[in-house]
N, CA, C and O atoms as CSV, one atom per row, in Angstrom:
chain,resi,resn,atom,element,x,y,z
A,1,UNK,N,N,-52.055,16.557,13.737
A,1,UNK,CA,C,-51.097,16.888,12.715
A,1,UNK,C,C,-50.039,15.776,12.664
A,1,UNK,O,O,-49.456,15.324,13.649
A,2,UNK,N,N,-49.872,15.407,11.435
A,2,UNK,CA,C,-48.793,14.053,11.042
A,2,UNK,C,C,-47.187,15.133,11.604
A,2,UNK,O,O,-47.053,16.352,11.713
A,3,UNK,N,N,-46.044,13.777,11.886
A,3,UNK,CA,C,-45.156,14.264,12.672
A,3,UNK,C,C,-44.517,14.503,11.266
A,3,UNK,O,O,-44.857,13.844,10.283
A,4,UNK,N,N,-43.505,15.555,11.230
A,4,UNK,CA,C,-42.567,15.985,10.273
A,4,UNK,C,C,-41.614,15.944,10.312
A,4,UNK,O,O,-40.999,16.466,11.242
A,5,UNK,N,N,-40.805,15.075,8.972
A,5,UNK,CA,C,-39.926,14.758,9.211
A,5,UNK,C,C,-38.803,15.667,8.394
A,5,UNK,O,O,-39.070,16.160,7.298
A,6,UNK,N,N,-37.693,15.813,8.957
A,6,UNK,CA,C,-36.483,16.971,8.187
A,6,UNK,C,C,-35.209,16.250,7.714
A,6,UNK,O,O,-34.258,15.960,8.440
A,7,UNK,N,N,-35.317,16.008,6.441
A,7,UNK,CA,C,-34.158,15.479,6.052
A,7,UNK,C,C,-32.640,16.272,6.005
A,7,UNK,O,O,-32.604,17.476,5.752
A,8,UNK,N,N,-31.772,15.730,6.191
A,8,UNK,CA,C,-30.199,16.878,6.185
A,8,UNK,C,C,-29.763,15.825,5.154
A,8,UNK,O,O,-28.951,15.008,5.588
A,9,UNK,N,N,-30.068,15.713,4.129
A,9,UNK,CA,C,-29.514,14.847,3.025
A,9,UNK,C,C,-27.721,15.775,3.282
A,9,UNK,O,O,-27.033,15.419,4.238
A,10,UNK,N,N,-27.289,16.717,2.479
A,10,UNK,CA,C,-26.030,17.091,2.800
A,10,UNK,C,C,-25.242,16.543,3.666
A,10,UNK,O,O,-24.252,15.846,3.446
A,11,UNK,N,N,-25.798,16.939,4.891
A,11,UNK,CA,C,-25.040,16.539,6.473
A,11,UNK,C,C,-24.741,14.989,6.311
A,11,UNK,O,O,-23.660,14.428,6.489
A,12,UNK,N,N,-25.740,14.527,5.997
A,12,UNK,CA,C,-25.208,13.072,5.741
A,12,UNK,C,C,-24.544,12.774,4.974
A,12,UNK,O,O,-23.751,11.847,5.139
A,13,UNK,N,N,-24.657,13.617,3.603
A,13,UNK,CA,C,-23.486,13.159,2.645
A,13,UNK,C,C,-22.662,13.372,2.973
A,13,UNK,O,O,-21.826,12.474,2.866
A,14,UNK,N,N,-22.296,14.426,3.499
A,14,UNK,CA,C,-20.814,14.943,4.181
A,14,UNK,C,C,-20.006,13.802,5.145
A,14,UNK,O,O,-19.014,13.158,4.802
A,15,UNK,N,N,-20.558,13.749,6.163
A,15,UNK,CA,C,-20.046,12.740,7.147
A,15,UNK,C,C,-20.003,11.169,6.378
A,15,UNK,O,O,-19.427,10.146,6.748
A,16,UNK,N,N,-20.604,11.349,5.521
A,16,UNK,CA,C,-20.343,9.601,4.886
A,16,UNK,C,C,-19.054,10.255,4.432
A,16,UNK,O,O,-18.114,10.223,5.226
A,17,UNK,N,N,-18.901,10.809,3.329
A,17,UNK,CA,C,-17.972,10.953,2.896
A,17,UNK,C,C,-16.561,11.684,3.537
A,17,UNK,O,O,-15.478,11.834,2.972
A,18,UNK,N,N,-16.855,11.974,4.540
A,18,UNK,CA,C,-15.856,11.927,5.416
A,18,UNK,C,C,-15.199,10.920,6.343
A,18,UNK,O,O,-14.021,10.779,6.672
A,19,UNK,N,N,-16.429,10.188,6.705
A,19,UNK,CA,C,-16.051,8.318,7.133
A,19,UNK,C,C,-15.207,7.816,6.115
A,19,UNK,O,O,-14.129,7.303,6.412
A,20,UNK,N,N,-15.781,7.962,4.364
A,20,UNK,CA,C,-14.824,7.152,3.807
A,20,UNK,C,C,-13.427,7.479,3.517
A,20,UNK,O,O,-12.447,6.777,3.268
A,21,UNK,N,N,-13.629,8.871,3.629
A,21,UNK,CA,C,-11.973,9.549,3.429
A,21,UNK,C,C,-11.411,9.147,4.366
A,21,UNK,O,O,-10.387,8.568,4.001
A,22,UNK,N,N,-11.629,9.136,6.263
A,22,UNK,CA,C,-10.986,8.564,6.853
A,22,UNK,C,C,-10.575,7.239,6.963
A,22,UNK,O,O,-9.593,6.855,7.599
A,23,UNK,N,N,-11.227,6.657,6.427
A,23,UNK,CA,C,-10.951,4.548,6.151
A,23,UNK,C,C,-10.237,4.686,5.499
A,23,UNK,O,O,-9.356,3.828,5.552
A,24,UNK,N,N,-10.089,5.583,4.640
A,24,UNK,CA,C,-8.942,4.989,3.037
A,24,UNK,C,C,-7.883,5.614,3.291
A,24,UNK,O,O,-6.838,5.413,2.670
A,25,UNK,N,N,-8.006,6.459,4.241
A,25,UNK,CA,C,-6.616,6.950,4.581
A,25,UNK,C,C,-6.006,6.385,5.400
A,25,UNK,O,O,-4.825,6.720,5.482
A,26,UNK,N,N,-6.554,5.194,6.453
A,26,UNK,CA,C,-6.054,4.507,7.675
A,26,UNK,C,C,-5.753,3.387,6.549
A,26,UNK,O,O,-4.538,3.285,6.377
A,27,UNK,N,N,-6.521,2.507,5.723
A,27,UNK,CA,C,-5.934,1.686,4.561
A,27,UNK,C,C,-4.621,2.020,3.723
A,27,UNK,O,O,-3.751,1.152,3.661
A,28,UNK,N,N,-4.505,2.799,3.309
A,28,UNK,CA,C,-3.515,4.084,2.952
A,28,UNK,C,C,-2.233,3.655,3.808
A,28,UNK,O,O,-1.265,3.185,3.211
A,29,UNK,N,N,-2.216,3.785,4.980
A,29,UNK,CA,C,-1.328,3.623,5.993
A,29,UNK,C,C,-0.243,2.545,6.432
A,29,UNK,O,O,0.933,2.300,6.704
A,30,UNK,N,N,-1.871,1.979,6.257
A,30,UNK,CA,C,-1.611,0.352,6.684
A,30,UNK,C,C,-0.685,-0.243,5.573
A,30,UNK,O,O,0.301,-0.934,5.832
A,31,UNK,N,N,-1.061,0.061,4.413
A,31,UNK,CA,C,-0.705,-1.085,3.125
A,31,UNK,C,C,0.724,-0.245,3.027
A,31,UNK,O,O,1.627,-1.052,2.807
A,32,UNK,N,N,1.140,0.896,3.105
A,32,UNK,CA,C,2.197,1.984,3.329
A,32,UNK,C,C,3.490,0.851,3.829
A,32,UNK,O,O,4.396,0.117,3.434
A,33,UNK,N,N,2.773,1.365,4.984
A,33,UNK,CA,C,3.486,0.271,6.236
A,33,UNK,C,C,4.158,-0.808,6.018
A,33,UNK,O,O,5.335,-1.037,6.297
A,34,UNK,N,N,3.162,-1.667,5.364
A,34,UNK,CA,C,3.016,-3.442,5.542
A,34,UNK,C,C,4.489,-3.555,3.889
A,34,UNK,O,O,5.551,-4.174,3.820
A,35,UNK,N,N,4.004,-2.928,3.200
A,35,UNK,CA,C,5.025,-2.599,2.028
A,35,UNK,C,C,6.436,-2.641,2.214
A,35,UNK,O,O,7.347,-3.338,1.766
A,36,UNK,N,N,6.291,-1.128,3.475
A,36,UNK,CA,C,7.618,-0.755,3.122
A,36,UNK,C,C,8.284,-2.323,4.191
A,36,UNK,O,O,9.359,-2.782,3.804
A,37,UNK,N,N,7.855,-2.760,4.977
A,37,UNK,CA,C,7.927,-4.225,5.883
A,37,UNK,C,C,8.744,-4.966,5.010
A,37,UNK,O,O,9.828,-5.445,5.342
A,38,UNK,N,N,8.099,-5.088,3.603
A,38,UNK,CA,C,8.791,-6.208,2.817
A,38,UNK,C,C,9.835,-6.091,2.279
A,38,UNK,O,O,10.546,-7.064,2.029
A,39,UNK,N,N,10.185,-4.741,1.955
A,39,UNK,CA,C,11.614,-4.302,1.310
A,39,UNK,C,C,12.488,-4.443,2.265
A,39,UNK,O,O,12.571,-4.387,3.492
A,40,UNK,N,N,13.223,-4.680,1.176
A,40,UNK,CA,C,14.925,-4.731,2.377
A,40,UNK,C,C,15.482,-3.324,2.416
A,40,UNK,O,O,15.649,-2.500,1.516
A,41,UNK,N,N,15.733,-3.284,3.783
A,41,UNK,CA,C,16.401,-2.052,4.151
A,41,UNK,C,C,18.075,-2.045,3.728
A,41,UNK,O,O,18.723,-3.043,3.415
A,42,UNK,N,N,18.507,-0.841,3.799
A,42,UNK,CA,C,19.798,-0.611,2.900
A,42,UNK,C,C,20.927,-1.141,4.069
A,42,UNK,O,O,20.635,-1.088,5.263
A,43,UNK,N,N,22.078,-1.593,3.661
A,43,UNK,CA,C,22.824,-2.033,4.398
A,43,UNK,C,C,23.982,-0.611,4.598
A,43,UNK,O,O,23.975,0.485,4.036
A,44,UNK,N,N,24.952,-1.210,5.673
A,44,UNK,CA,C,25.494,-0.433,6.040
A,44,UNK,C,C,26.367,0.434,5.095
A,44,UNK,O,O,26.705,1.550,5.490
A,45,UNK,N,N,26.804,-0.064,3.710
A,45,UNK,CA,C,27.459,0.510,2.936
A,45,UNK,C,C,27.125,-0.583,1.898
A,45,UNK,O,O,26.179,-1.365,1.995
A,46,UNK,N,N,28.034,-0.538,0.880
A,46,UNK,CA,C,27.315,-0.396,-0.531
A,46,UNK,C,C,28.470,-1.692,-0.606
A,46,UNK,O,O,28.062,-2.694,-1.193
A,47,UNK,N,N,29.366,-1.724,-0.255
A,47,UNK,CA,C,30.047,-2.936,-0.577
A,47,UNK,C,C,29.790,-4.185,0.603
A,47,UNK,O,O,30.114,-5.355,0.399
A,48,UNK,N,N,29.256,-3.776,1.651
A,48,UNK,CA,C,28.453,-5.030,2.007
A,48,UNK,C,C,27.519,-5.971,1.528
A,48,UNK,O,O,26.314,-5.745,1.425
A,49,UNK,N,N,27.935,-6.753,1.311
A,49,UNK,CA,C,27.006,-7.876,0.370
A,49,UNK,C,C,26.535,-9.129,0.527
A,49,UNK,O,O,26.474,-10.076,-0.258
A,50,UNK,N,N,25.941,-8.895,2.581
A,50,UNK,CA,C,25.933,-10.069,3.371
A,50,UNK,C,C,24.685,-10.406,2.612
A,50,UNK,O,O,24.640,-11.533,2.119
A,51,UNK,N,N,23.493,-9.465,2.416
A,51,UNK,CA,C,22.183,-9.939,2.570
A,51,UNK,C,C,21.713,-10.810,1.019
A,51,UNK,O,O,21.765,-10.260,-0.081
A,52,UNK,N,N,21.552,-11.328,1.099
A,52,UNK,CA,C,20.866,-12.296,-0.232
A,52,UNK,C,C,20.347,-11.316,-1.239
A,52,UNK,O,O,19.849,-10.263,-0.842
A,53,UNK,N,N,20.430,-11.589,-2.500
A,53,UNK,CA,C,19.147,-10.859,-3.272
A,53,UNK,C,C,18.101,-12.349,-3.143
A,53,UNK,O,O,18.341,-13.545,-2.973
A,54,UNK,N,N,16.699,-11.421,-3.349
A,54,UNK,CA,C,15.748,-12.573,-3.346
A,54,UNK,C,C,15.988,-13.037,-4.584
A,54,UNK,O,O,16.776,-12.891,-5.519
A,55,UNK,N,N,14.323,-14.099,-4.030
A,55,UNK,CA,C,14.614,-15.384,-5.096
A,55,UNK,C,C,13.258,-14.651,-6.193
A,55,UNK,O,O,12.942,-13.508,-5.863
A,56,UNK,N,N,12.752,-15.048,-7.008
A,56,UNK,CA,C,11.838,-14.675,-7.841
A,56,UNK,C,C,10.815,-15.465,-6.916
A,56,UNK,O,O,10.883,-16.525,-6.293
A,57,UNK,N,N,9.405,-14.065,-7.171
A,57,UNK,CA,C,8.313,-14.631,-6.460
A,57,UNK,C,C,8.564,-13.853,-4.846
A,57,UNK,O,O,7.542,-13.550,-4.231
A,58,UNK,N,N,9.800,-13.581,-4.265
A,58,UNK,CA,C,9.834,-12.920,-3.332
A,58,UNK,C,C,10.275,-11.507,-3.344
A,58,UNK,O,O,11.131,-11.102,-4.130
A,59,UNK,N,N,9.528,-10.559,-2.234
A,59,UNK,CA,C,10.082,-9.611,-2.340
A,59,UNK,C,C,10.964,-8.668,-2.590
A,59,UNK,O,O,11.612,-9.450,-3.285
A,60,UNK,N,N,11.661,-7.566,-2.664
A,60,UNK,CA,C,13.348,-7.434,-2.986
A,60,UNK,C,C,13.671,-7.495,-1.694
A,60,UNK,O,O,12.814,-7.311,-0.829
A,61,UNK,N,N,14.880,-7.749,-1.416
A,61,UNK,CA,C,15.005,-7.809,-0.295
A,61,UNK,C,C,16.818,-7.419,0.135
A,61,UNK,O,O,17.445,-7.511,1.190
A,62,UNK,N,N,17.155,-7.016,-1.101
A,62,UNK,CA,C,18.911,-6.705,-1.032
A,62,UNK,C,C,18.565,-5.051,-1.587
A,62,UNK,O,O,18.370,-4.795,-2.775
A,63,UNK,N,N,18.542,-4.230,-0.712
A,63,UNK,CA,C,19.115,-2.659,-1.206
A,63,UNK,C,C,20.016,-2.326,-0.587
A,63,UNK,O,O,20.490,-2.592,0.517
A,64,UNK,N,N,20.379,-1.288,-1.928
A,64,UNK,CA,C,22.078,-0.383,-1.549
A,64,UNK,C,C,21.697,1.068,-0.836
A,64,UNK,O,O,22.115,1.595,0.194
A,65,UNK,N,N,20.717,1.489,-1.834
A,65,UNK,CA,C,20.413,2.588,-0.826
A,65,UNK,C,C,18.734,2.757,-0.663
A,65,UNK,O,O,18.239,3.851,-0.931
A,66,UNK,N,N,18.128,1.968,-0.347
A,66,UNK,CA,C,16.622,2.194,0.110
A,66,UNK,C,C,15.862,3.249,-0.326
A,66,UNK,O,O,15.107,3.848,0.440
A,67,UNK,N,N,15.994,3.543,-1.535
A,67,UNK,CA,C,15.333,4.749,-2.395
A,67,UNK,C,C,14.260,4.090,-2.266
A,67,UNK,O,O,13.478,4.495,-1.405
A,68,UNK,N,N,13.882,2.870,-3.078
A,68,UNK,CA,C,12.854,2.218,-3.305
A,68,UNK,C,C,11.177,2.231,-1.987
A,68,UNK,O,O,9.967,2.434,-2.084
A,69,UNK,N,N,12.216,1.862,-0.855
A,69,UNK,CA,C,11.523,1.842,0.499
A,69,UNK,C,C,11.007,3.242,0.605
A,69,UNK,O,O,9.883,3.496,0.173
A,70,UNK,N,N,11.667,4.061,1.087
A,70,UNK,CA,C,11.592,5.471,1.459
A,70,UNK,C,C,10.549,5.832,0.231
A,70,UNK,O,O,9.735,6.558,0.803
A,71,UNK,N,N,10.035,5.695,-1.457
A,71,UNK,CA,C,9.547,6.240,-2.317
A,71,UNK,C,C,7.965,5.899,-1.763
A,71,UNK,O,O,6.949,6.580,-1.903
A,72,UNK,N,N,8.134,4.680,-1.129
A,72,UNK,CA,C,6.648,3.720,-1.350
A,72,UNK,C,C,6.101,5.438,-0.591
A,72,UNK,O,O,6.892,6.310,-0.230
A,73,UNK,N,N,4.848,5.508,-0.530
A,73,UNK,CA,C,3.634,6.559,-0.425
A,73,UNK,C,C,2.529,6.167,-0.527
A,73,UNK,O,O,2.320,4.989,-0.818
A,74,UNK,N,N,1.499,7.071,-0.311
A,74,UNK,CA,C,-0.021,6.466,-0.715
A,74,UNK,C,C,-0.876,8.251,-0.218
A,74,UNK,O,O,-0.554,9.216,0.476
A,75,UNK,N,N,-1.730,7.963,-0.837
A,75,UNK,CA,C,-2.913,9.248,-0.941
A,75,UNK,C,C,-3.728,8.879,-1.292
A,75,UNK,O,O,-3.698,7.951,-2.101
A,76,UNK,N,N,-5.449,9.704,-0.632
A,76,UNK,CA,C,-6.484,9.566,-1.050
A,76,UNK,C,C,-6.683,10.705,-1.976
A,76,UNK,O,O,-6.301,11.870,-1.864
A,77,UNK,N,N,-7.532,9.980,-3.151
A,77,UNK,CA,C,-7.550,11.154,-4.334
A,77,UNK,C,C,-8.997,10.973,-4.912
A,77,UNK,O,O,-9.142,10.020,-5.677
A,78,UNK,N,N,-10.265,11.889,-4.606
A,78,UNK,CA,C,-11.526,11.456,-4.774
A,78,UNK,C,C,-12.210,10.217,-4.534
A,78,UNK,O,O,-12.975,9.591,-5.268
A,79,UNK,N,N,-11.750,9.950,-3.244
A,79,UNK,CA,C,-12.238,8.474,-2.766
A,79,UNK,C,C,-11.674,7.254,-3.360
A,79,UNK,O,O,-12.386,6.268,-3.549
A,80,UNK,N,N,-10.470,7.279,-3.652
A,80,UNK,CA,C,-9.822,6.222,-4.424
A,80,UNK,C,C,-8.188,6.438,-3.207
A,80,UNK,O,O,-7.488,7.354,-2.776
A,81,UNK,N,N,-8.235,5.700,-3.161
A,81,UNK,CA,C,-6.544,5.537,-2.101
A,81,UNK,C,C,-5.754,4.771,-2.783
A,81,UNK,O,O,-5.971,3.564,-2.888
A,82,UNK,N,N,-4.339,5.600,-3.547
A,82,UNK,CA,C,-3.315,4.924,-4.457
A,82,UNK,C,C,-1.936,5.299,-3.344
A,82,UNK,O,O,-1.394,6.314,-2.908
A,83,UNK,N,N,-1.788,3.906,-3.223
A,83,UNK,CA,C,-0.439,3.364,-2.637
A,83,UNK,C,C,1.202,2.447,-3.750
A,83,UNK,O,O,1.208,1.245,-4.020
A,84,UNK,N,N,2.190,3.307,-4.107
A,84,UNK,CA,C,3.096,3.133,-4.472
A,84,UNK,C,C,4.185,3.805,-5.040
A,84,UNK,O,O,4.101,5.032,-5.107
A,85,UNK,N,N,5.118,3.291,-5.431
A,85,UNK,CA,C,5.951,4.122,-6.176
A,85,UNK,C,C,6.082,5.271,-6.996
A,85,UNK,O,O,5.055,5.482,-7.642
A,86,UNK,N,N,6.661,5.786,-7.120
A,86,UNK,CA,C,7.305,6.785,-8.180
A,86,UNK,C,C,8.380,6.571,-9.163
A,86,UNK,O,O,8.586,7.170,-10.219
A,87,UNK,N,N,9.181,5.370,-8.487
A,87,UNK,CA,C,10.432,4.710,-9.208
A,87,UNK,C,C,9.898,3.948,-10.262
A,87,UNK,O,O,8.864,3.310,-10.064
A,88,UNK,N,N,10.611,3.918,-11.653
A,88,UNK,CA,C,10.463,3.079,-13.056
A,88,UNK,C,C,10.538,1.759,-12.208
A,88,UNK,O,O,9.578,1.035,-11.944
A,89,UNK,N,N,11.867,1.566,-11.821
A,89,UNK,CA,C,12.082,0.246,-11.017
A,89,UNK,C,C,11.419,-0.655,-10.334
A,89,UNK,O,O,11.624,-1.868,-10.300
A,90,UNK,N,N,10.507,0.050,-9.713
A,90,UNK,CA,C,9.619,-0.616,-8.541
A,90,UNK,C,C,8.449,-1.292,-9.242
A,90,UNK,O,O,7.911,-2.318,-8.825
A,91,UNK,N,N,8.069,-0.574,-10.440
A,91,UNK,CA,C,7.211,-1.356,-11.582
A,91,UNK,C,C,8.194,-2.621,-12.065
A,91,UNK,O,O,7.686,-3.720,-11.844
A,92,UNK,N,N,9.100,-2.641,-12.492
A,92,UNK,CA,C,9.961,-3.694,-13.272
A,92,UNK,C,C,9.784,-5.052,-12.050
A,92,UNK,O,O,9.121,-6.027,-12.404
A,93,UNK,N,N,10.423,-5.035,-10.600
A,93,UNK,CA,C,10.168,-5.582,-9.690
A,93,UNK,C,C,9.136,-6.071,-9.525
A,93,UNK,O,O,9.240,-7.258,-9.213
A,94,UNK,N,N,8.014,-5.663,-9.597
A,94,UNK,CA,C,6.726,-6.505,-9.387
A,94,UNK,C,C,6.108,-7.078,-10.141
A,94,UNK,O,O,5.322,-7.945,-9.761
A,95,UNK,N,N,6.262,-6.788,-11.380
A,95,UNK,CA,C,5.951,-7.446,-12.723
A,95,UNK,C,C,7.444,-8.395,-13.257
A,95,UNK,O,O,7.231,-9.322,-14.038
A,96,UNK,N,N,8.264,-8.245,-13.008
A,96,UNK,CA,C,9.540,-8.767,-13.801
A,96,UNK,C,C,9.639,-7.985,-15.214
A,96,UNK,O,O,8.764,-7.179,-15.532
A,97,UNK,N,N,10.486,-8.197,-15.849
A,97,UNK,CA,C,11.261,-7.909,-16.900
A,97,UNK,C,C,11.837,-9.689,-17.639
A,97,UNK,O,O,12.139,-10.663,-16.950
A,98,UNK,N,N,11.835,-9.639,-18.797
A,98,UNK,CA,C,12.015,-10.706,-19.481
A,98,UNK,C,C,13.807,-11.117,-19.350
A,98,UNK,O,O,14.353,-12.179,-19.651
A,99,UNK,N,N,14.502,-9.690,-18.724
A,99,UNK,CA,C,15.969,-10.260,-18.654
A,99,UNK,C,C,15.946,-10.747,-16.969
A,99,UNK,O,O,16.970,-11.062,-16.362
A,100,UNK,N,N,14.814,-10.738,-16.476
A,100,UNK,CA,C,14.727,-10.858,-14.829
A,100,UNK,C,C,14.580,-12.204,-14.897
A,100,UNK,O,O,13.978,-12.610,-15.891
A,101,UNK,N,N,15.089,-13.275,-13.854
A,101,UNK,CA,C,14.713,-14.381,-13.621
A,101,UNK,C,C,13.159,-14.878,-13.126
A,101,UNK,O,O,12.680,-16.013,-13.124
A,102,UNK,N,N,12.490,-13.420,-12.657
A,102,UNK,CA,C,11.294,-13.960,-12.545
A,102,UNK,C,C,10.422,-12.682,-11.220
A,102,UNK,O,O,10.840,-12.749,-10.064
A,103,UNK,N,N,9.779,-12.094,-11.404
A,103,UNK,CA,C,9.563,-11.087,-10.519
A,103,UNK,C,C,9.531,-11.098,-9.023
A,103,UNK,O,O,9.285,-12.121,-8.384
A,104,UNK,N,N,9.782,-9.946,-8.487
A,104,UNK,CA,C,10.006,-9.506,-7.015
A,104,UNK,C,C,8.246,-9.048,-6.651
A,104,UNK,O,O,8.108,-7.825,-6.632
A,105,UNK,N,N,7.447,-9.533,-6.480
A,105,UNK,CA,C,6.306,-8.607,-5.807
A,105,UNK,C,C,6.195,-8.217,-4.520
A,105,UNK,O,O,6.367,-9.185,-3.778
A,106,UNK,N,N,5.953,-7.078,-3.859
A,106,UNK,CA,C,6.063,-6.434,-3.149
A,106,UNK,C,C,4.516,-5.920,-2.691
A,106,UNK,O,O,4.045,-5.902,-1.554
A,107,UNK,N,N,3.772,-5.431,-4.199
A,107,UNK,CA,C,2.517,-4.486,-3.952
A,107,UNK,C,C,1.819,-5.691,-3.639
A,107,UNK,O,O,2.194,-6.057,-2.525
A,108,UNK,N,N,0.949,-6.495,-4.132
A,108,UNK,CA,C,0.322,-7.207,-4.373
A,108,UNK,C,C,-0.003,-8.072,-3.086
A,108,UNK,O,O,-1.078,-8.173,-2.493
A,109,UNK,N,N,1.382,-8.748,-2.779
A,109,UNK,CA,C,1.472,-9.462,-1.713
A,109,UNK,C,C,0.971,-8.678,-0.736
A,109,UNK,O,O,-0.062,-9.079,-0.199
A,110,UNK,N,N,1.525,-7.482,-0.306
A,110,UNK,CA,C,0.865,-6.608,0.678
A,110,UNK,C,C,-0.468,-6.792,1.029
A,110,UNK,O,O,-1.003,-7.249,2.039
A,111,UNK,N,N,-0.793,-6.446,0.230
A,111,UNK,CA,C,-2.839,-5.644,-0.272
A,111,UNK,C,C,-3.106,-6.993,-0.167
A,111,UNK,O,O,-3.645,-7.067,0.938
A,112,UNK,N,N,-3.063,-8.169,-0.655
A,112,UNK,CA,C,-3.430,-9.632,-0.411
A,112,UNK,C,C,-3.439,-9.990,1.234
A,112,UNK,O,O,-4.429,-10.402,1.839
A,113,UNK,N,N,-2.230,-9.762,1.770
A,113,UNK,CA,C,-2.226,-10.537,3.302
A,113,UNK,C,C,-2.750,-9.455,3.989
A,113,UNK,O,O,-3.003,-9.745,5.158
A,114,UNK,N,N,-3.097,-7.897,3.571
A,114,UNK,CA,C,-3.942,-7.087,4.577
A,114,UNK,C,C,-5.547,-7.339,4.391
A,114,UNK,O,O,-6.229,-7.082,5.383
A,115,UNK,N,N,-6.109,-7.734,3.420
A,115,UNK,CA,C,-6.836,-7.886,3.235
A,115,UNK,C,C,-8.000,-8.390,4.230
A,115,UNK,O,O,-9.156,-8.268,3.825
A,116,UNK,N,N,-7.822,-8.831,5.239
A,116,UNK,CA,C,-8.771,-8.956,6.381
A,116,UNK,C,C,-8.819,-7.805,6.976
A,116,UNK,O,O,-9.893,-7.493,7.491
A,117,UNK,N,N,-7.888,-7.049,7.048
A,117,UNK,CA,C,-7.292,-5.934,8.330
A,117,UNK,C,C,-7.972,-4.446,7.546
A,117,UNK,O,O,-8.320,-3.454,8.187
A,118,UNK,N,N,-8.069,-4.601,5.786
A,118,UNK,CA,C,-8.778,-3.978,5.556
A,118,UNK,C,C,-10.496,-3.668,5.910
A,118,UNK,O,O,-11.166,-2.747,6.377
A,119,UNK,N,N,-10.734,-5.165,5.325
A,119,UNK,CA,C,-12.199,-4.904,6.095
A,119,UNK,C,C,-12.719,-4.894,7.069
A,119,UNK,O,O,-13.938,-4.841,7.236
A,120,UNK,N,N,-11.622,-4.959,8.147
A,120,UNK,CA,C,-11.902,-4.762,9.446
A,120,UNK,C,C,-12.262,-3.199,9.300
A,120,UNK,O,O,-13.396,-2.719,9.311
A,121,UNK,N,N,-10.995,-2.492,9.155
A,121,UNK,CA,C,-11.538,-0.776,8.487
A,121,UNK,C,C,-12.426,-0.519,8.092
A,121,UNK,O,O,-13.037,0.398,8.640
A,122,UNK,N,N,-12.983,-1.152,6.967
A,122,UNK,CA,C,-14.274,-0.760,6.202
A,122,UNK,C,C,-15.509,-1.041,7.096
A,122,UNK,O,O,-16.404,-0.211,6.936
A,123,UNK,N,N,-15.704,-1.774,7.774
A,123,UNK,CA,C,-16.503,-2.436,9.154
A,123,UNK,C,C,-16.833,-3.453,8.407
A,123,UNK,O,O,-18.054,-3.311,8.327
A,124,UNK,N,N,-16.541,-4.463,7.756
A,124,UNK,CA,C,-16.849,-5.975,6.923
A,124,UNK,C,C,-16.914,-6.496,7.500
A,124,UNK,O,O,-16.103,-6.199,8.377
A,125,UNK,N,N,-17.643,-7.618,7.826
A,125,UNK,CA,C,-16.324,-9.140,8.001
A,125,UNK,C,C,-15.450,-9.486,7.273
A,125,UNK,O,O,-15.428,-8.582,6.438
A,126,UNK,N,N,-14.597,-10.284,6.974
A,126,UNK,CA,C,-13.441,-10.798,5.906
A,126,UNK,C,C,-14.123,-11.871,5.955
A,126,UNK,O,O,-13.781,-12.850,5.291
């Protein structure tokens, strides 16, 4: 008698798709993280005005009150992992505005310099 074989198609779908929910949520984390890294944290009060605003092309890096920082977030949502804001602002910043001297990116840069550290997650090489 030929040997028989039993497929668990399910079981496997399951656990894949539970591998990938867990990667995108450790990605999720990471880019979270590495984000909120680039923002400037709020200074001691509001009329302190040691820290520079950046230059265009660099991050923000002068806040009054770190709304911006504290907003960044991220969630997995049907196998898709969205990391960012809620603030109008934080869009204007990374794109610029035409009265802006030239944009602040923040997201981009992130997700760019993690980008090895991601596919380390995913099990890639980079």
């Amino acid at each position: 008698m030929p040997p028989q074989v039993k497929w668990h198609g399910k079981a496997l779908t399951d656990l894949i798709k539970k591998d990938v929910h867990y990667k995108l949520d450790a990605i999720g984390a990471l880019l979270e993280r590495d984000i909120k890294e680039k923002i400037g944290v709020p200074g001691p009060s509001k009329t302190n005005r040691r820290v520079p605003r950046s230059a265009p092309g660099e991050p923000p890096r002068k806040s009054e009150t770190g709304n911006l920082r504290r907003s960044i977030t991220n969630e997995v949502i049907n196998d898709i992992v969205r990391v960012g804001t809620n603030k109008d602002y934080g869009y204007f910043l990374e794109v610029g505005t035409r009265k802006m001297t030239g944009p602040r990116p923040y997201l981009r840069p992130a997700l760019d310099e993690a980008s090895a550290k991601i596919s380390t997650i995913l099990g890639r090489p980079a």
